[in-house]
C-alpha positions in Angstrom: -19.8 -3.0 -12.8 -17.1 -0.7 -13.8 -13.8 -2.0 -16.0 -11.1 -0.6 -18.3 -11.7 -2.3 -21.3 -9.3 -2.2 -24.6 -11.3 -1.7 -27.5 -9.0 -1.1 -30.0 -5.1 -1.9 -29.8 -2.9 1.5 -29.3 -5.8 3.8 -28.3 -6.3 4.7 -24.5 -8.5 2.4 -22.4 -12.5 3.3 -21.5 -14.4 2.9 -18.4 -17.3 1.3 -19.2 -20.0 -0.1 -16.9 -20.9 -3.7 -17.9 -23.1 -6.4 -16.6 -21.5 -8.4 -13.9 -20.6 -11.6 -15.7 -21.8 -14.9 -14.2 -19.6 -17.4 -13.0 -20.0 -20.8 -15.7 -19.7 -24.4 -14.6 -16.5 -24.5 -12.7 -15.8 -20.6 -12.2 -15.9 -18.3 -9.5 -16.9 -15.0 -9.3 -14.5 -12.7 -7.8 -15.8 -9.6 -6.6 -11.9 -7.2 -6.7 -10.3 -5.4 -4.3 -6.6 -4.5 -5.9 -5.4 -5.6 -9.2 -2.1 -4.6 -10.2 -0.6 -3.3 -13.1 1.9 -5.4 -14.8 3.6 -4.4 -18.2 2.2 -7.4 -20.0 -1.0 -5.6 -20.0 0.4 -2.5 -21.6 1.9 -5.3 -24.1 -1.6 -6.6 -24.5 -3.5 -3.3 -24.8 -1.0 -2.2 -27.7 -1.1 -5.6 -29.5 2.9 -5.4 -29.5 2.9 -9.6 -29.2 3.1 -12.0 -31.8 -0.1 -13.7 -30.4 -2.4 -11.2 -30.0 -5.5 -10.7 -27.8 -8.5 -10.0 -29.0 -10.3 -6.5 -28.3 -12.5 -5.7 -27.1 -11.1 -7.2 -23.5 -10.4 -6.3 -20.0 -6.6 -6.6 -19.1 -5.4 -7.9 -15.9 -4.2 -10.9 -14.1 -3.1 -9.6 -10.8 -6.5 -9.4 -9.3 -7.1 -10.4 -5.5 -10.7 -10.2 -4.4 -13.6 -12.4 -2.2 -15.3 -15.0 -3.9 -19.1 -14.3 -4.0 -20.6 -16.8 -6.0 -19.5 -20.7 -7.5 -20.9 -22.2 -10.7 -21.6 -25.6 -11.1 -19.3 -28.1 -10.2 -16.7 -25.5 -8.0 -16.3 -26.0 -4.7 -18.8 -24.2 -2.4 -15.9 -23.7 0.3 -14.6 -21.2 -1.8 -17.3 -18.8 -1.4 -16.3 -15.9 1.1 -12.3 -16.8 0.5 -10.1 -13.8 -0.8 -8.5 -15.2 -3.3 -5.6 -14.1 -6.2 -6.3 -14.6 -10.3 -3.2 -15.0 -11.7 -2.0 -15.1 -15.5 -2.4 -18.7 -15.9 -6.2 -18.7 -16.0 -6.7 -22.4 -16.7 -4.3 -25.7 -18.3 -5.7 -28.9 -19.3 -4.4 -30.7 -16.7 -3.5 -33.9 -18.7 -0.6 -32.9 -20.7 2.7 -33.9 -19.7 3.9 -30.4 -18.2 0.5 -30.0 -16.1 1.0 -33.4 -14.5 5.0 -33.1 -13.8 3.9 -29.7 -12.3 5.0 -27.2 -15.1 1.4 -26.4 -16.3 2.6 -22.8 -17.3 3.8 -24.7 -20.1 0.8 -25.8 -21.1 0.1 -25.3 -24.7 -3.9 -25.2 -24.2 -3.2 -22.8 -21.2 -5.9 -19.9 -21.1 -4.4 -16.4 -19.8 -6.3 -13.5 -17.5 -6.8 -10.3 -19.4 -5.5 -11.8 -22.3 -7.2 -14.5 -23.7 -10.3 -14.4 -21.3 -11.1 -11.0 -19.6 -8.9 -9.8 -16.6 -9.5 -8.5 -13.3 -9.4 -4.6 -14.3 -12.8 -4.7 -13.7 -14.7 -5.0 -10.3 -15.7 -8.2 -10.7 -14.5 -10.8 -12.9 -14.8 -14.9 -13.4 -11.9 -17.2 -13.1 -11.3 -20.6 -13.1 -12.0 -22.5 -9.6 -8.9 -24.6 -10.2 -6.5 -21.6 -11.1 -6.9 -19.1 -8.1 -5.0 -19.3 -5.2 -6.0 -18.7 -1.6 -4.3 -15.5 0.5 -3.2 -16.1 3.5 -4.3 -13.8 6.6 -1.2 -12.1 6.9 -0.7 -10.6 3.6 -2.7 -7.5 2.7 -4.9 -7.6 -0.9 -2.6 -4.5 -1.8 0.5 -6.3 -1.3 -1.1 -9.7 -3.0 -1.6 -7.9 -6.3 2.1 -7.5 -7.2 2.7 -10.7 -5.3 0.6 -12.8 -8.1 2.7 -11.7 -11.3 5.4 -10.0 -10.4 6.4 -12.2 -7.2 6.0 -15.2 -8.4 7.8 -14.9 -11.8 11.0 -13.5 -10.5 10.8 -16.3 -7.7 10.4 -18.8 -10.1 13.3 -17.5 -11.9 15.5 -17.1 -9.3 14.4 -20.7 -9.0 15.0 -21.9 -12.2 18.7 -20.1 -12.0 19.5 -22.6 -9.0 21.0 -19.7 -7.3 23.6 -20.5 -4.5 25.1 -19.1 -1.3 27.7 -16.4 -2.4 26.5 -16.5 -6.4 26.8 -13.0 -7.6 23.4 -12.8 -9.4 23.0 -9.4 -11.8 19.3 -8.4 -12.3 18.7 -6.0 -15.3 15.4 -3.5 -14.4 15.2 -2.6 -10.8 10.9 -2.0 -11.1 7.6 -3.8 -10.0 9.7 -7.2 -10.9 13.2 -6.3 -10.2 12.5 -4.9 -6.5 11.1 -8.2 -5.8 13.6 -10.1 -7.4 16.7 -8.9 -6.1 15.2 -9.9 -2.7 14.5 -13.5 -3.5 18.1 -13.5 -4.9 18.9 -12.3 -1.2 17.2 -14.7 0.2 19.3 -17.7 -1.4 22.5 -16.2 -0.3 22.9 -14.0 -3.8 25.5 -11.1 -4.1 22.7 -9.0 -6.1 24.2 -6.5 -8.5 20.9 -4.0 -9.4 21.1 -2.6 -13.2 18.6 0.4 -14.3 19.0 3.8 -16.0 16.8 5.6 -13.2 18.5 6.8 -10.2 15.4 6.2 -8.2 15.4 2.6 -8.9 18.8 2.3 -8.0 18.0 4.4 -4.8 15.6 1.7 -3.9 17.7 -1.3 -4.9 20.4 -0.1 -2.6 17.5 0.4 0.4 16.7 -3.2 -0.3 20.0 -4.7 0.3 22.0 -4.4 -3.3 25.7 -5.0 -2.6 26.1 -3.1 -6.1 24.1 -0.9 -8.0 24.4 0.1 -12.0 23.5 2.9 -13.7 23.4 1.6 -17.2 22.7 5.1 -19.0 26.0 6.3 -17.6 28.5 3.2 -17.2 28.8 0.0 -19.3 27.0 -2.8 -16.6 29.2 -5.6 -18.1 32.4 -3.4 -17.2 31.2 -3.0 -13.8 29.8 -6.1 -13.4 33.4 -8.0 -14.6 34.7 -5.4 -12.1 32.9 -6.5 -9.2 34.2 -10.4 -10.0 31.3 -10.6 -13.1 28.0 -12.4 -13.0 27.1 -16.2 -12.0 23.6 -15.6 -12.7 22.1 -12.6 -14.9 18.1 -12.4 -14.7 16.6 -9.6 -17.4 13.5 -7.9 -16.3 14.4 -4.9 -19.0 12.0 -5.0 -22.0 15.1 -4.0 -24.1 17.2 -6.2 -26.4 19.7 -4.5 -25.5 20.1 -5.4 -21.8 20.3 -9.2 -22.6 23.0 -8.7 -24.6 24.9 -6.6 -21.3 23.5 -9.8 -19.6 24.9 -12.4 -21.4 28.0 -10.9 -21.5 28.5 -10.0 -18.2 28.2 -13.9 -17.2 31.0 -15.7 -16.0 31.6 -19.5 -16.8 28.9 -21.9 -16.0 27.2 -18.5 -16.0 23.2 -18.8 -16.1 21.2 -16.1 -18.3 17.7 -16.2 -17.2 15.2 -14.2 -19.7 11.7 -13.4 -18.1 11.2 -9.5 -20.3 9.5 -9.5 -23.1 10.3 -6.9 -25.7 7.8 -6.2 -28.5 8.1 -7.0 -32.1 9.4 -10.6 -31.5 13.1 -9.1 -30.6 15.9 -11.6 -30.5 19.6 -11.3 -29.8 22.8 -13.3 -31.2 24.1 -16.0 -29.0 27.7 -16.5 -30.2 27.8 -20.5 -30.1 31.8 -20.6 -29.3 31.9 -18.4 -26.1 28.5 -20.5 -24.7 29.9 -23.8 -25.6 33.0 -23.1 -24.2 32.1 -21.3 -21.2 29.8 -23.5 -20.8 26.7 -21.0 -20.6 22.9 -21.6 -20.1 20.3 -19.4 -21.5 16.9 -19.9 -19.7 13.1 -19.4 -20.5 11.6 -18.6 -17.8 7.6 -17.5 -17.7 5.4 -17.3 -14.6 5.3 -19.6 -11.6 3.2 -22.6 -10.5 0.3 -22.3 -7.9 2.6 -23.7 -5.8 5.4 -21.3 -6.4 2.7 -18.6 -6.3 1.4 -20.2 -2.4 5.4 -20.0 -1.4 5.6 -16.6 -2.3 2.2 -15.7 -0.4 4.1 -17.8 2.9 7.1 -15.9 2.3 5.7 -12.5 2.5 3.3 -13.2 5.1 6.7 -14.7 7.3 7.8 -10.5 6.5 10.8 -12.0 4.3 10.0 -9.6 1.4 8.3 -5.8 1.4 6.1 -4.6 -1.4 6.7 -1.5 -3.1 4.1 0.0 -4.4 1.2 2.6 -5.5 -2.3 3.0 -4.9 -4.3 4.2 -8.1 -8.0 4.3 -9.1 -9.0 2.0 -12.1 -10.3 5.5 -13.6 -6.2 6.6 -13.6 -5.6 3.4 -15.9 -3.8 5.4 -19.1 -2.2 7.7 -16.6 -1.1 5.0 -15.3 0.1 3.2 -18.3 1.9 6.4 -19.2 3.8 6.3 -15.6 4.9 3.0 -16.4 5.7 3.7 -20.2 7.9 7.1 -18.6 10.0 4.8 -16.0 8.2 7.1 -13.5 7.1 4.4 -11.2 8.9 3.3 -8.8 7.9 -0.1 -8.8 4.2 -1.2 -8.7 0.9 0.7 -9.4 -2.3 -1.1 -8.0 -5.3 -0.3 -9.1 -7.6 -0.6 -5.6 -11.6 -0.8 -5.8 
């Protein structure tokens, strides 16, 4: 088979034709049709994390493909069903966030194209128990961006408890913040759409943003506070920077929901006066849930959100990474096979 493998952290990816692997006692094997390129795996090929993966590897964990084959012990119904590998590869199952149904939280959790090898590849293995089934009605294109960046800005919109009338400010209008700013629409959210591209703010506005930013040529808190300030802030920027717009463009009660992860282990100061006072949460918020990833699936099937996105060729992977790295996507790339 063909796959972009990292081989060494920093230098540019290689397409290298491999042995298709064989799928182990409870795996699948997953023969791809799109896998989409998230900017955790530019994180991962560059080693920017504290926890690093090990190279060589094959990024990716927003693969949707056909099962072809089961190994021991997986269900044989899943053979001939297009399924999606998300990040969360495998939990335990036991622990107490896999049982009260947070097993992102898990702290044995494996991770696609991280930990275990990743779907930029034309086949790959998963876990029988971690992929989840696509429904008819959404394409394999659209899936792809569906399985990372859908369901981690659904699940924090979630975690935000967003209500009717909210104004909800989401920094980094991308492959996450296009999505995200509809599923903030859909729970009755004022969206206010921050980014430094004019493009991206083009496209917020075509998705129903009642206000857009440009945060390269006007302060977002100043225009946020303007518009009645922020209930709900959700940052999607890799950028210290636009947490710190985010936290203090938050109202009372206000929620700050980080999901970006900048590189080098970045932090910014929480003053502890204004959040105790104000009475302001600041929320983790990683992945979603098989479930949460099956609601997004229903959702977009129902034609409540719209994918946007890029076709590329898995050969095009450091172009690609580049595109992404420049701001010159528009949202998604998706590598199809």
């Amino acid at each position: 088979m063909k796959a972009a493998v990292v081989t060494d952290f920093g230098k540019p990816l290689e397409i290298q034709d491999l042995p298709i692997p064989e799928p182990s006692p409870g795996q699948v094997l997953v023969k791809m049709a799109a896998s989409g390129l998230c900017h955790t795996d530019i994180h991962a090929a560059h080693g920017d994390w504290p926890v690093k993966p090990r190279p060589p590897f094959i990024p990716g964990h927003e693969g949707i493909g056909t099962v072809e084959a089961v190994g021991a012990g997986a269900p044989q119904d899943l053979v001939g069903a297009r399924v999606a590998v998300p990040w969360l590869g495998s939990s335990c199952g036991t622990c107490r966030f896999c049982v009260s149904g947070w097993e992102t939280l898990c702290e044995t959790q494996v991770n696609s194209g991280y930990s275990v090898d990743g779907c930029y590849a034309e086949y790959t293995v998963a876990n029988a128990g971690a992929v989840v089934k696509v429904p008819e009605g959404v394409s394999s294109f659209d899936a792809a961006p569906l399985t990372c960046a859908g369901v981690t800005t659904y699940k924090a919109v979630k975690v935000a408890r967003v209500t009717p009338a909210e104004r909800v400010a989401v920094f980094g209008i991308g492959g996450l913040g296009h999505l995200a700013l509809q599923y903030a629409r859909l729970v009755g959210g004022f969206v206010t759409a921050v980014d430094l591209e004019p493009d991206k703010l083009g496209l917020a506005h075509r998705l129903g943003a009642d206000q857009t930013v440009n945060a390269r040529t006007h302060d977002p808190v100043e225009e946020i506070r303007k518009a009645g300030g922020a209930d709900v802030a959700v940052v999607l920027a890799a950028a210290p920077k636009a947490f710190e717009q985010a936290y203090r463009s938050l109202n009372r009660g206000g929620r700050l929901v980080m999901v970006a992860l900048p590189a080098d282990d970045a932090a910014i100061t929480v003053p502890i006066f204004e959040t105790v006072l104000g009475g302001i949460s600041v929320i983790g918020s990683i992945v979603g849930t098989r479930q949460d990833l099956t609601e997004v699936f229903a959702l977009h099937a129902a034609g409540r959100t719209q994918v946007i996105a890029e076709p590329r060729r898995l050969e095009q992977v450091n172009e690609s990474f580049d595109e992404v790295l420049g701001g010159r996507a528009e949202a998604r790339l998706v590598f199809e096979f």
